[in-house]
N, C-alpha and C positions, 0 to 999 in steps of 0.2 A: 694767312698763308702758312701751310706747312711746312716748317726748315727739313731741309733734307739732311740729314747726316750720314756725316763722312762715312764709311765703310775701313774700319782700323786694322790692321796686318795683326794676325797674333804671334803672340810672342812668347818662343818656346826658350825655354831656359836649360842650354843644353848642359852645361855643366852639372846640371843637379840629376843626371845620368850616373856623375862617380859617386853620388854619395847613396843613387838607389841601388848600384850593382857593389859597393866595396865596403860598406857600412855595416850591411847583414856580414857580408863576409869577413871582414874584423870582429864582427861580436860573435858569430859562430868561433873564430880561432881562441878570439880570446876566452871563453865559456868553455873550451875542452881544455885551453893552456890549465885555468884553478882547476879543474875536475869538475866544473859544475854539474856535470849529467852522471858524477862516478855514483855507484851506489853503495852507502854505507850499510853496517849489518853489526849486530849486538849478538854476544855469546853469554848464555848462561852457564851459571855454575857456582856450587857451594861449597863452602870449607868445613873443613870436621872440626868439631870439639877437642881438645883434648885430652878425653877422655876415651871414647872412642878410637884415637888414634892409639893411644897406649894400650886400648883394649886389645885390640886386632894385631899390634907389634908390628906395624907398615914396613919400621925402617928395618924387618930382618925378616920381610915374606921372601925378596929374591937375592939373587947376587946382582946388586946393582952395578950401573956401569957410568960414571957420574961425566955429566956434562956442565960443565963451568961457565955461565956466562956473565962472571961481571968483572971482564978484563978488559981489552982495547975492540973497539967495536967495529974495526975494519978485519977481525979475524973471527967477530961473528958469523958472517956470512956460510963462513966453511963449514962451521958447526953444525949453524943450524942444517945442512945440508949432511953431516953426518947423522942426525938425530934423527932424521926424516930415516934414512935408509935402518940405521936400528930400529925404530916402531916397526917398519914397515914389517921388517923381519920377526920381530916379536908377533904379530898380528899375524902373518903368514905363516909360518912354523907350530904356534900355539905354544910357543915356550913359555914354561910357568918355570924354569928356573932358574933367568935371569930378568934382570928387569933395569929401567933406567932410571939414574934420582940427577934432574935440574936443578942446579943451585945457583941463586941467583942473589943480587946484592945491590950495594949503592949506584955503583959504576953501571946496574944494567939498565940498557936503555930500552923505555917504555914501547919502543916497535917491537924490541927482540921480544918480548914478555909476549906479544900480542902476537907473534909470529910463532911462536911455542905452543902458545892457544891452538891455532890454526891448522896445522899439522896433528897435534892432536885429534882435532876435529876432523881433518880430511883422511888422516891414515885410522879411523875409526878404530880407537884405541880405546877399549872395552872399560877397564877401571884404572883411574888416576888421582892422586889424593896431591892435592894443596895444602901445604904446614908449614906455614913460619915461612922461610924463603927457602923454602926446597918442594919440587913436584916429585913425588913419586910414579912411575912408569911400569904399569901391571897387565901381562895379558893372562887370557883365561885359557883351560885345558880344552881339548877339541871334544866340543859336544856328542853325544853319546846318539847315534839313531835309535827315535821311536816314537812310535807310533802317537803317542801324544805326550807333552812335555807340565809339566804344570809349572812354573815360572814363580821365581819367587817376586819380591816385591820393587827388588833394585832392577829384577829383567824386565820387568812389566815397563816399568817406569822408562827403561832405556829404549824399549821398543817403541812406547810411544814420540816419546822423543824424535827417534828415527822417520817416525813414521810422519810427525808433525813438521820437520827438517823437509822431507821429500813431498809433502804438499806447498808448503814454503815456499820451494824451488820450481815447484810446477806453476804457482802463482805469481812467481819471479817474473818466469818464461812468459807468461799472458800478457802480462803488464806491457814488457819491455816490446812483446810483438806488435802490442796497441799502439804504444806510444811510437815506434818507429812507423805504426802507419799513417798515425796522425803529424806525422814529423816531412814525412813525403809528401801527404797534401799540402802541407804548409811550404812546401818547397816546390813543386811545382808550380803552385800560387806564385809564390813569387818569380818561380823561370818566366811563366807566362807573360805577368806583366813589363820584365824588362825585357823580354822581345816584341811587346806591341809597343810600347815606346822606340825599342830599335825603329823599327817597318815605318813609324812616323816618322823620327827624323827620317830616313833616307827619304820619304816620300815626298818632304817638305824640299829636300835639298834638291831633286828632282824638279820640282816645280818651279824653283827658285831659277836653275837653271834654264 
């Protein structure tokens, strides 16, 4: 004779509802609180010779206008905000004859260094020289119109540069589109599934009743 067996209730484990909705949501917070998703980024760049520098006489191409940073680093911030608006004005004007000299030292702190880079780089500051702990800050005269220009070897080199900089960025831009679309499937994936868990429990709670 065949036993019959029992017919068992299932059993739904409602609490493991907070750990499927609040779990992702703690690891997403927590993953932006470190930066996990920030994108880092490397600058190049080479230092002269010494010889070279003395060739050329850097520290008496302009009239330099000296910014000090290795003092208290809560009065950083203002500087570097004055520095930015002097490039800017160097680079805008086409002044060749004043220029900016960075001096930097024990006390500077490894952001500010890295934060002088940066500005350099975004206020597209044509030539700059690295010597010992002082940057030198050089713009160039305003180009001549015609018809064809022949470049010498530091222009070539800069254009590329520029031109390798804005592929960079256009391949930045792809990335980050991909990835945010592959970030939405993955989030909707998971919306999904914790509302068809919702619609069961109520459905069961329903029944029960």
């Amino acid at each position: 004779m065949i036993e019959k067996r029992e017919k068992r209730k299932k059993i739904f484990y409602v609490p493991g509802m907070i750990s499927l909705v609040f779990i992702p949501l703690f690891c997403l917070y927590h993953f932006h609180k470190i930066e996990a998703f920030k994108n880092y980024e490397a600058l190049d760049f080479s230092l002269p010779n010494k010889e070279d520098f003395e060739k050329y006489k850097v520290w008496d191409l302009r009239k330099y206008k000296i910014f000090n940073f290795n003092n208290q680093k809560s009065k950083e911030e203002q500087k570097l905000k004055e520095l930015r608006l002097f490039m800017h004005d160097l680079v805008k004007y086409y002044d060749t004859i004043n220029g900016a000299k960075i001096q930097f030292g024990p006390k500077t702190d490894y952001d500010t260094f890295v934060n002088v880079i940066d500005i350099v780089s975004e206020e597209k500051i044509p030539t700059w020289v690295l010597f010992g702990n002082n940057m030198y800050i050089i713009a160039c005269a305003r180009p001549k119109k015609r018809g064809f220009v022949c470049g010498t070897t530091e222009y070539s080199l800069r254009n590329s540069r520029l031109m390798e900089e804005e592929s960079r960025k256009i391949e930045l831009n792809v990335f980050q589109k991909s990835f945010l679309k592959q970030q939405w499937l993955i989030l909707l994936g998971y919306l999904g599934i914790v509302l068809i868990n919702i619609f069961t429990l109520v459905k069961i709670n329903k029944n029960q009743n």
